[in-house]
C-alpha positions in Angstrom: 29.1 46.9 89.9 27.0 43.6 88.9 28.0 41.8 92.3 26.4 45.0 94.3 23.7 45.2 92.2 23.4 41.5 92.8 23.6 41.7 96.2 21.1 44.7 97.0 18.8 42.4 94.9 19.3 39.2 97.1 18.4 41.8 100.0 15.3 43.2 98.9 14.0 39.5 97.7 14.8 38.1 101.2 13.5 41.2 103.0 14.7 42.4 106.8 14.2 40.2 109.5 11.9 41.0 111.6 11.2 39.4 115.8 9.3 37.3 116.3 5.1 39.2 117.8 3.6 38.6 121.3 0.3 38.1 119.6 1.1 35.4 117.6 2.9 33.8 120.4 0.2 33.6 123.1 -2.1 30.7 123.2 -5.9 31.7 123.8 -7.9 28.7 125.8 -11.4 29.1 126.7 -11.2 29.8 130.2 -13.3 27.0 131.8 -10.0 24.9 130.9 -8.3 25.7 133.5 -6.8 24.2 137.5 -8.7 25.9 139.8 -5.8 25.1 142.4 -3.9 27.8 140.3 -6.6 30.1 139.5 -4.9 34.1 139.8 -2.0 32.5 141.3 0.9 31.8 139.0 3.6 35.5 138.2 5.9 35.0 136.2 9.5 35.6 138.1 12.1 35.2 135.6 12.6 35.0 131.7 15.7 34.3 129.9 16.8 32.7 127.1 15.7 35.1 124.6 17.2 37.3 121.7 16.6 40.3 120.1 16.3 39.9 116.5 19.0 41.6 113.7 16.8 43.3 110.9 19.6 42.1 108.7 20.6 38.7 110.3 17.3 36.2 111.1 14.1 36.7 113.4 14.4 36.0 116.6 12.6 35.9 119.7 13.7 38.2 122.6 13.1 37.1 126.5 10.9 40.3 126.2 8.5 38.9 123.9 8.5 35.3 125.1 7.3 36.7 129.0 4.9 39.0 127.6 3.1 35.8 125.7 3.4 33.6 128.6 1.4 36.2 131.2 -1.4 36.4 128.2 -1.3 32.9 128.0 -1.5 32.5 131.5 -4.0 35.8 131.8 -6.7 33.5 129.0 -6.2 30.2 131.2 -7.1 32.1 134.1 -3.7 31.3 135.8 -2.3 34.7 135.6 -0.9 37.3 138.5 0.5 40.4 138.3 2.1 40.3 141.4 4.9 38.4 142.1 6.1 38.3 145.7 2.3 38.0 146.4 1.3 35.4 144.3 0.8 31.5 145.3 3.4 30.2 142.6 6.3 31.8 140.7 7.2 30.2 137.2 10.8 31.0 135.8 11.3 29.7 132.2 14.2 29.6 130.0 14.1 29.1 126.0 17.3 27.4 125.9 17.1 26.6 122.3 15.5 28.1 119.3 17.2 25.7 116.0 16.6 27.5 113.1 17.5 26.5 109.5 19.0 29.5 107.2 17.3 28.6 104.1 14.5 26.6 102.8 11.4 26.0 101.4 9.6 24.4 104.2 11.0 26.4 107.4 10.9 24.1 110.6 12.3 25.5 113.5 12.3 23.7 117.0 12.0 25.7 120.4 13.3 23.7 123.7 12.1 25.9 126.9 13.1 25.0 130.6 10.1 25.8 133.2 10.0 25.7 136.7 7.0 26.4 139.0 7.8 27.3 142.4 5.2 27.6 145.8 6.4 30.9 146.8 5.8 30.1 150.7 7.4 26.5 151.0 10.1 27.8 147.9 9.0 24.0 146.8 9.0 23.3 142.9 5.9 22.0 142.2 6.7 21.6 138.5 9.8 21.3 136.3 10.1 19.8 132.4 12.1 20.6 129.2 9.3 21.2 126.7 11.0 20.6 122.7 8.5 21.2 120.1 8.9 22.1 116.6 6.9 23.8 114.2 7.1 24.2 110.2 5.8 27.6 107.8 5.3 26.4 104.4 6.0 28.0 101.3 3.0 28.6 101.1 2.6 30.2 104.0 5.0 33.2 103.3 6.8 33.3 99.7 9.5 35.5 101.7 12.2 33.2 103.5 12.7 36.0 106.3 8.4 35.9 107.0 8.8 32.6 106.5 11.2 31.7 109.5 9.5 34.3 111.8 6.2 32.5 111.5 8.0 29.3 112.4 9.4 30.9 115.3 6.1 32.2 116.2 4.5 29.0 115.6 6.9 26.9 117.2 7.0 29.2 120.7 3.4 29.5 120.5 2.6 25.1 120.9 5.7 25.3 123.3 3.4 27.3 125.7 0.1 25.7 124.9 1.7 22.9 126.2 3.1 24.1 129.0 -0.5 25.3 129.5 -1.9 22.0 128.9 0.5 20.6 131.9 -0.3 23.1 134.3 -4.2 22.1 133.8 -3.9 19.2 134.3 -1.3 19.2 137.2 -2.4 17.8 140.2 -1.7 19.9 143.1 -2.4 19.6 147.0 
């Protein structure tokens, strides 16, 4: 009886796991940072890499959430189109690797996305990279460990895209 008393203890300290949230994913530039070659011109094809989260295992982030926070990304850079066999340039992205640690003070968890950016009419890629970048919540940022690793998810995700975002400003195109 002291071991599932124990146990039911452990799990209401630690809390359920919850996925990682769009909002807190998608980067917000002021919109006069943007390419003008790709102004309303970039849909986004193709997301995978994603998982949905276990409310009893660790947060996550599904493919779901990580499209819908690149097209608001894109949307606030003024890069953004809804449609995708119309638009100039179709960007596929893959989060290959989301490293987690399972417990800790300090929660640091790295995010390693594949992009592509392809010229719909040519069917050129204009743009490929691996972006890693890691990210760390604090204990002081959450005291639970489960709130904890979903804002390093978050965080992590979220300066994946900004730079992404950063490269596709600055990208030189024809």
């Amino acid at each position: 009886m002291k071991k599932i008393v124990a146990i039911f203890s452990v799990v209401l300290l630690a809390g359920c796991a919850t996925p990682a949230a769009v909002e807190q994913m998608a980067v917000s530039l002021p919109i006069t940072q943007t390419n003008p070659a790709l102004k309303n011109s970039v849909a986004v094809a193709e997301v995978t890499g994603g998982r949905d989260t276990n409310p009893m295992w660790t947060s996550q982030v599904s493919s779901d959430a990580f499209r819908r926070a690149l097209e608001q990304s894109l949307e606030s850079a003024g890069m953004f189109s809804k449609i995708i066999a119309g638009s100039k340039y179709q960007l596929t992205s893959d989060l290959t690797r989301l490293d987690q640690p399972m417990i800790g003070f300090d929660m640091t968890v790295g995010s390693s996305v594949r992009y592509s950016l392809i010229e719909t009419q040519s069917r050129k890629e204009v743009y490929a990279r691996v972006i890693q970048i890691s990210y760390t919540a604090k204990m002081s940022d959450a005291f639970i460990g489960s709130q904890r690793l979903k804002l390093a998810n978050e965080g992590s995700v979220k300066a994946n895209i900004e730079a992404f975002i950063k490269d596709l400003i600055a990208l030189k195109l024809p």
